[in-house]
PyMOL Python script that loads the backbone (N, CA, C, O; Angstrom):
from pymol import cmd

cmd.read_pdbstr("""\
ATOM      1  N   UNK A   1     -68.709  56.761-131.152  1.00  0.00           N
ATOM      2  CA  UNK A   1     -68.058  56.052-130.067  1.00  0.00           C
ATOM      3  C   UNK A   1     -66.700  56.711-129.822  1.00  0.00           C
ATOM      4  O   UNK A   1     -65.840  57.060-130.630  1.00  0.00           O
ATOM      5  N   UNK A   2     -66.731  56.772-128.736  1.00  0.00           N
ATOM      6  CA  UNK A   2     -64.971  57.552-128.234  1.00  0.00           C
ATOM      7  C   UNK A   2     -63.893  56.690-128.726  1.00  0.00           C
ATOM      8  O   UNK A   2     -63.955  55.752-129.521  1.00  0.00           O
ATOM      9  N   UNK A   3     -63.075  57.099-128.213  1.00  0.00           N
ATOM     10  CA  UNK A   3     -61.420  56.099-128.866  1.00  0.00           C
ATOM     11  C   UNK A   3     -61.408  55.362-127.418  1.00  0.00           C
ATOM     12  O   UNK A   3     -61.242  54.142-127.397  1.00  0.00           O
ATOM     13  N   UNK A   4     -61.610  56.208-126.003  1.00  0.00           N
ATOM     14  CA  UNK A   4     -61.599  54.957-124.958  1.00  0.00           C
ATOM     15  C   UNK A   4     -62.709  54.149-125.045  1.00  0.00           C
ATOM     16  O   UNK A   4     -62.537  53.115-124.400  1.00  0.00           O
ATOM     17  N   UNK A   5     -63.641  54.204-125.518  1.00  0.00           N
ATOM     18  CA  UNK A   5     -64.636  53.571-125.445  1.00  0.00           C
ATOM     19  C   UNK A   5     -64.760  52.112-126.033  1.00  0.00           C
ATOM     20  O   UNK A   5     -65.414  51.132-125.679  1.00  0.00           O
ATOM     21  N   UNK A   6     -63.830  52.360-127.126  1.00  0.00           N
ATOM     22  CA  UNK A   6     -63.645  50.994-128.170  1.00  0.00           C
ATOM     23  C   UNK A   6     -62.300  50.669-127.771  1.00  0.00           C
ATOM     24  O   UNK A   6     -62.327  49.466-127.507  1.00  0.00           O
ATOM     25  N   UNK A   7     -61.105  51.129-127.584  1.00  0.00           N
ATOM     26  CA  UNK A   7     -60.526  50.338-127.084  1.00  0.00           C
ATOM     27  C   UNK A   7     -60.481  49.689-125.880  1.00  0.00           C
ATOM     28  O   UNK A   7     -59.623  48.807-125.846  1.00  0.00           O
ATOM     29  N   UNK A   8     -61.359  49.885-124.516  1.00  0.00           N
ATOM     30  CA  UNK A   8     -61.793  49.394-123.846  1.00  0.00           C
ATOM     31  C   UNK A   8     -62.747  47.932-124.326  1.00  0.00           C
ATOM     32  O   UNK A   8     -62.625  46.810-123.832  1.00  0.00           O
ATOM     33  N   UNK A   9     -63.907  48.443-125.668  1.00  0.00           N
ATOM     34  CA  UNK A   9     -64.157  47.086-125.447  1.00  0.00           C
ATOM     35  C   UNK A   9     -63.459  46.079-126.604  1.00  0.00           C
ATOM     36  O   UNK A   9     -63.793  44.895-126.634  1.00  0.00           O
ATOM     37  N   UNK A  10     -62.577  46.560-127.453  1.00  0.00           N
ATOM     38  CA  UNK A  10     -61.616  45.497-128.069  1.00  0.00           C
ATOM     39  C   UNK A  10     -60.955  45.078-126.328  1.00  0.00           C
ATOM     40  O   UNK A  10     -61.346  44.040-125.794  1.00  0.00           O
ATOM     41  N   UNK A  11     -60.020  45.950-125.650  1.00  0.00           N
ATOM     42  CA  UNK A  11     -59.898  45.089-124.518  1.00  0.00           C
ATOM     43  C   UNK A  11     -60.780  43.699-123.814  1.00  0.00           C
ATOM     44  O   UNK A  11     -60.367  42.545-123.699  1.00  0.00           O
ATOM     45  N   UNK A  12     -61.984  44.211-123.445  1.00  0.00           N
ATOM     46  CA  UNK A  12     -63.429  43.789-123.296  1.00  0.00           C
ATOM     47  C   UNK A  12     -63.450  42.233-124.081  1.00  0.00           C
ATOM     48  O   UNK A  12     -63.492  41.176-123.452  1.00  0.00           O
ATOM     49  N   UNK A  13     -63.414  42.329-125.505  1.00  0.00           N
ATOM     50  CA  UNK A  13     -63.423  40.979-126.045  1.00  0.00           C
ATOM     51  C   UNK A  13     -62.275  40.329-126.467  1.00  0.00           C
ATOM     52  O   UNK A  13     -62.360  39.468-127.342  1.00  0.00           O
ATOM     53  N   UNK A  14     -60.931  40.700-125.833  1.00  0.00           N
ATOM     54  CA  UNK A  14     -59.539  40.189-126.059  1.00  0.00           C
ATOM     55  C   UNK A  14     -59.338  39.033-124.624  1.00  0.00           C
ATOM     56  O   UNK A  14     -58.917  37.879-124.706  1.00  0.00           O
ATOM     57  N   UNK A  15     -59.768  39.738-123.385  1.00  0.00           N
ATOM     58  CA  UNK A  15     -59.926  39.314-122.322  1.00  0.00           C
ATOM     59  C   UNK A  15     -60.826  38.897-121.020  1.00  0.00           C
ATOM     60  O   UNK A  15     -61.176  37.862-120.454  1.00  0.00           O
ATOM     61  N   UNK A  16     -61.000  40.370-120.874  1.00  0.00           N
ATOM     62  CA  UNK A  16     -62.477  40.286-119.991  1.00  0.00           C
ATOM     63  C   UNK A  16     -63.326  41.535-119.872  1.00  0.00           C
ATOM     64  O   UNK A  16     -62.998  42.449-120.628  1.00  0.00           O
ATOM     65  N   UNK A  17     -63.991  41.674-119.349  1.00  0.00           N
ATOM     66  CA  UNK A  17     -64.955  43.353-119.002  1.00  0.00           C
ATOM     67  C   UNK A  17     -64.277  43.661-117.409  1.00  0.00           C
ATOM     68  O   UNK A  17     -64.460  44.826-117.057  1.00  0.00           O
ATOM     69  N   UNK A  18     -63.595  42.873-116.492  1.00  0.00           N
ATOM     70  CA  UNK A  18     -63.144  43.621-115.455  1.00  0.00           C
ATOM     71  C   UNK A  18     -61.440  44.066-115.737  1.00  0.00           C
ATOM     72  O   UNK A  18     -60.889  44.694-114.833  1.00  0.00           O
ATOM     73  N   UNK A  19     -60.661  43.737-116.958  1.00  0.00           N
ATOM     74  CA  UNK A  19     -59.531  44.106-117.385  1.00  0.00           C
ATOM     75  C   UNK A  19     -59.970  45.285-118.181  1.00  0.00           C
ATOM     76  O   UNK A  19     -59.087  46.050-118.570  1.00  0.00           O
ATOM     77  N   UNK A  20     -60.950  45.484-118.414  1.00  0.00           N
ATOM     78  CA  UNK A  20     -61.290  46.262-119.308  1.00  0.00           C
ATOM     79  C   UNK A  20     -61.341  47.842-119.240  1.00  0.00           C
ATOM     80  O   UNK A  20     -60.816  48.778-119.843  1.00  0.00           O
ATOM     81  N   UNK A  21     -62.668  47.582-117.704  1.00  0.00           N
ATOM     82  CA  UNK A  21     -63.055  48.465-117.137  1.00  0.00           C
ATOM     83  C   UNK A  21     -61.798  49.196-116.132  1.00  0.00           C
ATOM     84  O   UNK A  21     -61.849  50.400-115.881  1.00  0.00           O
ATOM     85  N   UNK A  22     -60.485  48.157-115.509  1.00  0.00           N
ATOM     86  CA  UNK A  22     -59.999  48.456-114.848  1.00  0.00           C
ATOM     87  C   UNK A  22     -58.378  49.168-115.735  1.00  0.00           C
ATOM     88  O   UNK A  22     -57.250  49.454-115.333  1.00  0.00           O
ATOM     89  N   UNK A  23     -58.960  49.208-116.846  1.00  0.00           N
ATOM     90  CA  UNK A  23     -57.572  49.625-117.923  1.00  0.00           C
ATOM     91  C   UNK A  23     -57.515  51.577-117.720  1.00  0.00           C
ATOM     92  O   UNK A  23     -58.472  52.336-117.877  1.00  0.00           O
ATOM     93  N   UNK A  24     -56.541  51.838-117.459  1.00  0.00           N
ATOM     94  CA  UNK A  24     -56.475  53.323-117.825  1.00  0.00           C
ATOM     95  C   UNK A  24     -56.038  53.738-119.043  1.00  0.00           C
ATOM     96  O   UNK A  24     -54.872  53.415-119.273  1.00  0.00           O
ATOM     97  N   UNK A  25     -56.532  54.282-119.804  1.00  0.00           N
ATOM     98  CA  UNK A  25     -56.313  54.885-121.125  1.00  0.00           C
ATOM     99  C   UNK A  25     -56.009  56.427-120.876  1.00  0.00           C
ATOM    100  O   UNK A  25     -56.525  57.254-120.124  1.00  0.00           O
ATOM    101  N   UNK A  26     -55.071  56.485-121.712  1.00  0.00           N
ATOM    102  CA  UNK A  26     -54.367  57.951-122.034  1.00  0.00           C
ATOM    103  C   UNK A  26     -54.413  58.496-123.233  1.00  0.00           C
ATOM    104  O   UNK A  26     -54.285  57.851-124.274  1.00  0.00           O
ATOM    105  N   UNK A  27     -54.635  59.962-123.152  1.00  0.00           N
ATOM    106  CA  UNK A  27     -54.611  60.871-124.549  1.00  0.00           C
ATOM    107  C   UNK A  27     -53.684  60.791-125.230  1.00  0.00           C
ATOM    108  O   UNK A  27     -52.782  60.762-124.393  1.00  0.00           O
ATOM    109  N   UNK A  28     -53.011  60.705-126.612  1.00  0.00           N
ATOM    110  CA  UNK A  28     -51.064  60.812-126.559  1.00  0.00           C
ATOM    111  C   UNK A  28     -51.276  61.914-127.262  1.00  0.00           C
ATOM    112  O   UNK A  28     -50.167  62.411-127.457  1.00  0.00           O
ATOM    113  N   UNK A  29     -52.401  62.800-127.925  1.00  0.00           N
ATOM    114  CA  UNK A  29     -51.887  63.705-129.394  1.00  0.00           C
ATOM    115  C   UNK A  29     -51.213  64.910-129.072  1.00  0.00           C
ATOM    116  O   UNK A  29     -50.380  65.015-128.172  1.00  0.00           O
ATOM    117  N   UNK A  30     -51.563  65.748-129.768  1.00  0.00           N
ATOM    118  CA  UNK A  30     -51.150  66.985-129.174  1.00  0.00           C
ATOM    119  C   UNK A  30     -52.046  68.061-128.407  1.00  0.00           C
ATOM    120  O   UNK A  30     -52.792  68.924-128.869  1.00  0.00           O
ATOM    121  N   UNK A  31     -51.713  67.712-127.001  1.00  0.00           N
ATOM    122  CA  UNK A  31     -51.833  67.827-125.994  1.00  0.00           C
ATOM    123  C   UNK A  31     -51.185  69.476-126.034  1.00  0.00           C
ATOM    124  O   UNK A  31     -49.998  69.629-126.321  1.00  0.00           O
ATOM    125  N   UNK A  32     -52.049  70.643-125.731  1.00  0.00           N
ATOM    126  CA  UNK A  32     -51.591  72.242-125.456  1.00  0.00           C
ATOM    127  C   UNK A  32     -52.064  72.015-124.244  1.00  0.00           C
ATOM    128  O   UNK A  32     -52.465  70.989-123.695  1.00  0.00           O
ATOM    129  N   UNK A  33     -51.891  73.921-123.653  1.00  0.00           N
ATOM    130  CA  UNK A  33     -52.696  73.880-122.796  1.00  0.00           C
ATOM    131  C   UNK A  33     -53.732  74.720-123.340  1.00  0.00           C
ATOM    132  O   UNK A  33     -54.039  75.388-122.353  1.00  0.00           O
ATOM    133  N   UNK A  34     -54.286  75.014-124.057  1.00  0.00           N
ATOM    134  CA  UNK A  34     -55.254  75.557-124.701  1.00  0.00           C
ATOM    135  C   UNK A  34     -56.580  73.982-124.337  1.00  0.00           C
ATOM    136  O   UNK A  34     -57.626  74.119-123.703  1.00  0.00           O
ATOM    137  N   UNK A  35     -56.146  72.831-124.875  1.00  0.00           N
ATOM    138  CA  UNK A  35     -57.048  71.734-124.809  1.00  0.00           C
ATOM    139  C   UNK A  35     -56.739  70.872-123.780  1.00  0.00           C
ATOM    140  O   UNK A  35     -57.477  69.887-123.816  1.00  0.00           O
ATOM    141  N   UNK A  36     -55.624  70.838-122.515  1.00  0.00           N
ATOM    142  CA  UNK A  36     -55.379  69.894-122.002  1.00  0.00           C
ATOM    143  C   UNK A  36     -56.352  69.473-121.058  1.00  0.00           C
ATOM    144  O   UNK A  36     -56.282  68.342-120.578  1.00  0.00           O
ATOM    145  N   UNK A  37     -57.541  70.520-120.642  1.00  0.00           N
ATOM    146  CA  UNK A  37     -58.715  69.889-119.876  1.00  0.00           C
ATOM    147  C   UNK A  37     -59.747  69.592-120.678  1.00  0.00           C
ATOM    148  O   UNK A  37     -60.788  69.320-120.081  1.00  0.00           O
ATOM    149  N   UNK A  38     -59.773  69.564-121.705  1.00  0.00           N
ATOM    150  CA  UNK A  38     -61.277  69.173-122.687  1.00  0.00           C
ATOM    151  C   UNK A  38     -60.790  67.335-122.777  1.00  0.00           C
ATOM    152  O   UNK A  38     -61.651  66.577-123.226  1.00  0.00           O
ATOM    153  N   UNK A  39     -59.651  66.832-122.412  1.00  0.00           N
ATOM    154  CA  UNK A  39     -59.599  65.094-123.017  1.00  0.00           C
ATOM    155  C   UNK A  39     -59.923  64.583-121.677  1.00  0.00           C
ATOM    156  O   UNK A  39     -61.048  64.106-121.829  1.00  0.00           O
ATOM    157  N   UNK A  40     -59.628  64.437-120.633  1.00  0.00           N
ATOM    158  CA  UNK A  40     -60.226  63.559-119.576  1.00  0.00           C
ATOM    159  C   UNK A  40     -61.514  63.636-119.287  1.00  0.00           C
ATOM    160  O   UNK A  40     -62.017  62.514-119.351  1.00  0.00           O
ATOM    161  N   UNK A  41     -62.536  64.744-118.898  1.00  0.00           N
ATOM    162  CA  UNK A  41     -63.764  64.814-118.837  1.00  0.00           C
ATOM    163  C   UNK A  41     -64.755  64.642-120.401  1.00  0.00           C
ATOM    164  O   UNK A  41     -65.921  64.275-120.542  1.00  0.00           O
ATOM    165  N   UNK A  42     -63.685  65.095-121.464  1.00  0.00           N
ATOM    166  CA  UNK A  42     -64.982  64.976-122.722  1.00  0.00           C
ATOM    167  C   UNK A  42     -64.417  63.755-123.244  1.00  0.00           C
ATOM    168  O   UNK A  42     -64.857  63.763-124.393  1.00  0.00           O
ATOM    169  N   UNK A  43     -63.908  62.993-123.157  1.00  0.00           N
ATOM    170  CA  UNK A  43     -62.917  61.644-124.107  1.00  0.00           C
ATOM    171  C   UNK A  43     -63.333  60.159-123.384  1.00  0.00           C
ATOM    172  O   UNK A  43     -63.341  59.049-123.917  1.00  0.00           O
ATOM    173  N   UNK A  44     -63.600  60.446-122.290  1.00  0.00           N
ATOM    174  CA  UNK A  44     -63.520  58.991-121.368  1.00  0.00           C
ATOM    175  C   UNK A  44     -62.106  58.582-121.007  1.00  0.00           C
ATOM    176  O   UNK A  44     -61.947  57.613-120.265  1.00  0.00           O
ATOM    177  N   UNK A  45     -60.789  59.438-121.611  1.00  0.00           N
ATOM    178  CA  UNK A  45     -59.392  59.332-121.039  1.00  0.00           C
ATOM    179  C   UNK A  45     -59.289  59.558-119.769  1.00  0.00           C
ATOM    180  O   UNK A  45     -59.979  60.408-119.206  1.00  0.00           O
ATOM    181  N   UNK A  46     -58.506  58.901-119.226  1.00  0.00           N
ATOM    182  CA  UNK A  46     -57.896  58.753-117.917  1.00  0.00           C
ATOM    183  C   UNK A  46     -56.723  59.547-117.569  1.00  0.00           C
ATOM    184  O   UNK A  46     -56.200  59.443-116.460  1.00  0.00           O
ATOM    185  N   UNK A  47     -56.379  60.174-118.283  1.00  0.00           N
ATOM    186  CA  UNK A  47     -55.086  61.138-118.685  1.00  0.00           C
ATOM    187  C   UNK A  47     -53.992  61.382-119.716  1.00  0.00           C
ATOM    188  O   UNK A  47     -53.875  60.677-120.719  1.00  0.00           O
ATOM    189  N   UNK A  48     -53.120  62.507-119.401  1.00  0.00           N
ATOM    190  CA  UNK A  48     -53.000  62.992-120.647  1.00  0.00           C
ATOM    191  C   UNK A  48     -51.174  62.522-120.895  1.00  0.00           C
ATOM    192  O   UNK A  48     -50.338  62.777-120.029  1.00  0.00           O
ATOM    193  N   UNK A  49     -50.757  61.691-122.461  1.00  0.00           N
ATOM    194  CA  UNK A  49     -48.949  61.595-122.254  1.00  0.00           C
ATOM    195  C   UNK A  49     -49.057  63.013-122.937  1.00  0.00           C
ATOM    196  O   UNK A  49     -49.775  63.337-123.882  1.00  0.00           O
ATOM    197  N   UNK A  50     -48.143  63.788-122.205  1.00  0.00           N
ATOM    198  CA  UNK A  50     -47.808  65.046-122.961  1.00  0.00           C
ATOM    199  C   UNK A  50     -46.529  64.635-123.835  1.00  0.00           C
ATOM    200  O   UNK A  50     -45.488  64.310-123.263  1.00  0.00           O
ATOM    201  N   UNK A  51     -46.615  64.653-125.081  1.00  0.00           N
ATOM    202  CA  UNK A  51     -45.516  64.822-126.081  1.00  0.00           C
ATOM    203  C   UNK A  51     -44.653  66.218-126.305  1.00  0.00           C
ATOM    204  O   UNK A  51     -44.022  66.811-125.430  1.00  0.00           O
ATOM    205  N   UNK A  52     -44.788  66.607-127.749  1.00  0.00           N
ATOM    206  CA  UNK A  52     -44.003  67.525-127.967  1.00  0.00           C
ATOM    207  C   UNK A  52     -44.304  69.049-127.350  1.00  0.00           C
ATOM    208  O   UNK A  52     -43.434  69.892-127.573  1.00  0.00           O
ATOM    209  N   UNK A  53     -45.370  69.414-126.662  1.00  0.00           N
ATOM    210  CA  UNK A  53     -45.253  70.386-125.614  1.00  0.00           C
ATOM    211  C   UNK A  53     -44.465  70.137-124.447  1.00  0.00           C
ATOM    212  O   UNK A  53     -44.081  71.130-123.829  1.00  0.00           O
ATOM    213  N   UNK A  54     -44.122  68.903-123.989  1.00  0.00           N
ATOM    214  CA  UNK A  54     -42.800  68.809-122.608  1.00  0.00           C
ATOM    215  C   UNK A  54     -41.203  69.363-122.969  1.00  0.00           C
ATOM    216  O   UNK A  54     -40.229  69.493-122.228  1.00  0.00           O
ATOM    217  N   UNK A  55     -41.414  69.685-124.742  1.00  0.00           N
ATOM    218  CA  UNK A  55     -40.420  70.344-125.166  1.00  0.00           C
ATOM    219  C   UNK A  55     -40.566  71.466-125.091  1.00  0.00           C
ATOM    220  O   UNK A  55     -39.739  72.128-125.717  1.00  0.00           O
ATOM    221  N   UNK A  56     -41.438  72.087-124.469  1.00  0.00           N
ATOM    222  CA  UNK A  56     -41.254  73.563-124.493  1.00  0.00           C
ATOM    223  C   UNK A  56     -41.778  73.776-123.048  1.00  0.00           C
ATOM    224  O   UNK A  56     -42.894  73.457-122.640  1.00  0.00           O
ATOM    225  N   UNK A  57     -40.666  74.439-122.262  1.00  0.00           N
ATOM    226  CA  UNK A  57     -40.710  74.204-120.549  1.00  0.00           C
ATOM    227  C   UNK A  57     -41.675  75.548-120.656  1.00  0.00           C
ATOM    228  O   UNK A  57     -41.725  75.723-119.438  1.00  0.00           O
ATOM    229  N   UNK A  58     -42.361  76.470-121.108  1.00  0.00           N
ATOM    230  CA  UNK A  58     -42.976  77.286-120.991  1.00  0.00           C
ATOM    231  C   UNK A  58     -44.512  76.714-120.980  1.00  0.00           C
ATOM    232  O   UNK A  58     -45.345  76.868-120.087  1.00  0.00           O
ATOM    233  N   UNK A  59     -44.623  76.164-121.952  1.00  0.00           N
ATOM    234  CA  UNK A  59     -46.157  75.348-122.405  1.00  0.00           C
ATOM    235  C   UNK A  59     -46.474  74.133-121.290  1.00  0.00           C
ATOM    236  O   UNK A  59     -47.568  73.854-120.801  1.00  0.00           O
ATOM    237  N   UNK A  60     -45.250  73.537-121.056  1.00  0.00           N
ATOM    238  CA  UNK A  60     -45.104  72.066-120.274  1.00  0.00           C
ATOM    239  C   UNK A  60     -45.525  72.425-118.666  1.00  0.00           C
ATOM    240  O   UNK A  60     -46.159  71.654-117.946  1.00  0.00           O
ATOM    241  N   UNK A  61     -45.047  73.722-118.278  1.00  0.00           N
ATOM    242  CA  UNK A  61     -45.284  74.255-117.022  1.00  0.00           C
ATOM    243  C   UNK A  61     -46.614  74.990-116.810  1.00  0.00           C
ATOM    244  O   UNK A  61     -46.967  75.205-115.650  1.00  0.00           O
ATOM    245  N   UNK A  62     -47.665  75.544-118.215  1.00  0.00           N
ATOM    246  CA  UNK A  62     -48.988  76.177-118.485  1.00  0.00           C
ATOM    247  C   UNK A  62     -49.586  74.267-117.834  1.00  0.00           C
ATOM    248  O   UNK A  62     -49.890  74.150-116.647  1.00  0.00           O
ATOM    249  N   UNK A  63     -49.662  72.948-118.836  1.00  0.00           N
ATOM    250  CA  UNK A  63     -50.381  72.508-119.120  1.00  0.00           C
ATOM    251  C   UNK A  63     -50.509  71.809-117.115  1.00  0.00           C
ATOM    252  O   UNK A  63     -51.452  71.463-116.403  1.00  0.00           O
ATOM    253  N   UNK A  64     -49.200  71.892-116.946  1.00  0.00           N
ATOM    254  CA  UNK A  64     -48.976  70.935-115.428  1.00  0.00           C
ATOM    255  C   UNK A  64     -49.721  72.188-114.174  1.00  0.00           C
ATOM    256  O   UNK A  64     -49.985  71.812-113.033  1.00  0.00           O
ATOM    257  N   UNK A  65     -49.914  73.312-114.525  1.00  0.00           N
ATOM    258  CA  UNK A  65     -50.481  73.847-113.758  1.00  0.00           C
ATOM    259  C   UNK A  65     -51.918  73.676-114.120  1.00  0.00           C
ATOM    260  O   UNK A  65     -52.483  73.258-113.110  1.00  0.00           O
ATOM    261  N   UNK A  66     -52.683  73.795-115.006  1.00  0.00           N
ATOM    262  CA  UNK A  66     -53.790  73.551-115.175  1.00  0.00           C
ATOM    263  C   UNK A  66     -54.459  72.524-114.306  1.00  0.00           C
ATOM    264  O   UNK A  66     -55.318  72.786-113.464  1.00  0.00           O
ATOM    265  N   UNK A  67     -53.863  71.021-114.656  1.00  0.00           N
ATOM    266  CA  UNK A  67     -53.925  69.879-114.014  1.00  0.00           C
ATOM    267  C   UNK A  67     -54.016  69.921-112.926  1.00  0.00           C
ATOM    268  O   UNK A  67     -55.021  69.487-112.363  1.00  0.00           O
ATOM    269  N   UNK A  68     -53.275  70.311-112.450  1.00  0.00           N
ATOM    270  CA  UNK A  68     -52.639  70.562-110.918  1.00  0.00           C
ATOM    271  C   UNK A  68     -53.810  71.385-110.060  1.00  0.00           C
ATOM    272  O   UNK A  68     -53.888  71.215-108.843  1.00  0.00           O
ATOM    273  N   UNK A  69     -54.582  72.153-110.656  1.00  0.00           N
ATOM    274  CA  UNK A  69     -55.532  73.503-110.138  1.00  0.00           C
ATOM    275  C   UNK A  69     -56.873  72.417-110.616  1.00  0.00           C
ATOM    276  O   UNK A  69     -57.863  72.677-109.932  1.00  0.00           O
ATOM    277  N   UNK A  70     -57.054  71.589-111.346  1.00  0.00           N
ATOM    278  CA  UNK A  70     -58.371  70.929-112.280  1.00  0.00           C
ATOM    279  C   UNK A  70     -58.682  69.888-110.921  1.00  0.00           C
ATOM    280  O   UNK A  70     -59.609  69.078-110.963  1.00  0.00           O
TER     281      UNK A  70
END
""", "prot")
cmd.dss("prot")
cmd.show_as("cartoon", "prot")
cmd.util.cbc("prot")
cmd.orient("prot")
């Protein structure tokens, strides 16, 4: 089971299945751009918090172009 998958349905049985379904979930780990398109299409994530790569304006500007072109 994915990580959105279950926290969607702990959401799911905290509240409802349309809070659930309508929740966006985000990646937080470490996010490159080597992997930053493998988490939304293979994860069930909704997108990505970029952490400690937004510290490096070289990597931070690879991963936002990717996105940006995806």
């Amino acid at each position: 089971m994915s990580a959105a998958l279950l926290i969607r349905k702990i959401i799911a049985n905290l509240y409802d299945r349309q809070t659930a379904d309508n929740l966006s979930v985000l990646y937080g780990g470490s996010v490159t751009s080597k992997n930053a398109l493998d988490f939304p299409d293979n994860s069930g994530m909704n997108g990505l918090l970029i952490g400690g790569a937004s510290l490096n304006g070289s990597e931070f500007n690879k991963i936002i172009k990717l996105i940006i072109h995806y």
